[in-house]
C-alpha positions, 0 to 999 in steps of 0.5 A: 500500500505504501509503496503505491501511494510513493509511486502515485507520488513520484510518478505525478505530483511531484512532476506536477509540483517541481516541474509544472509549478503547480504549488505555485498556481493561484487563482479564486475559481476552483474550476479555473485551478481544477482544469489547470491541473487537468491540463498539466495531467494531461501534458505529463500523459501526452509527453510520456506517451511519446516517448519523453524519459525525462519531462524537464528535458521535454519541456526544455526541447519543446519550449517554442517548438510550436509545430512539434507540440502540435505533432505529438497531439495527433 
């Protein structure tokens, strides 16, 4: 039990929390933060599905890589 609550821990909140920022998000509406973080779920998912080890060097090789962000989402 205790190992899969680690592994839920390091596998998306701490990615979510260290390199998507989310701690650092606020806002009023609940709903607003709810789908932020729905969207960075997703991105995490979207990423690792395409092959992506490592979500920092993701997200540093796909900083202004417009077309290439398009391409993984098809």
């Amino acid at each position: 039990m205790v190992r899969g609550h680690w592994s839920i821990e390091n596998q998306l909140h701490w990615p979510k929390d260290t390199i998507l920022h989310e701690d650092k998000t606020y806002g009023r509406d609940s709903n607003g933060l709810l789908n932020a973080s729905l969207f960075r779920s997703i991105t995490i998912n979207v990423l690792r599905l395409n092959g992506f080890n490592s979500l920092t060097a993701a997200v540093r090789g796909l900083a202004n890589q417009v077309e290439q962000i398009f391409r993984l989402l098809q």
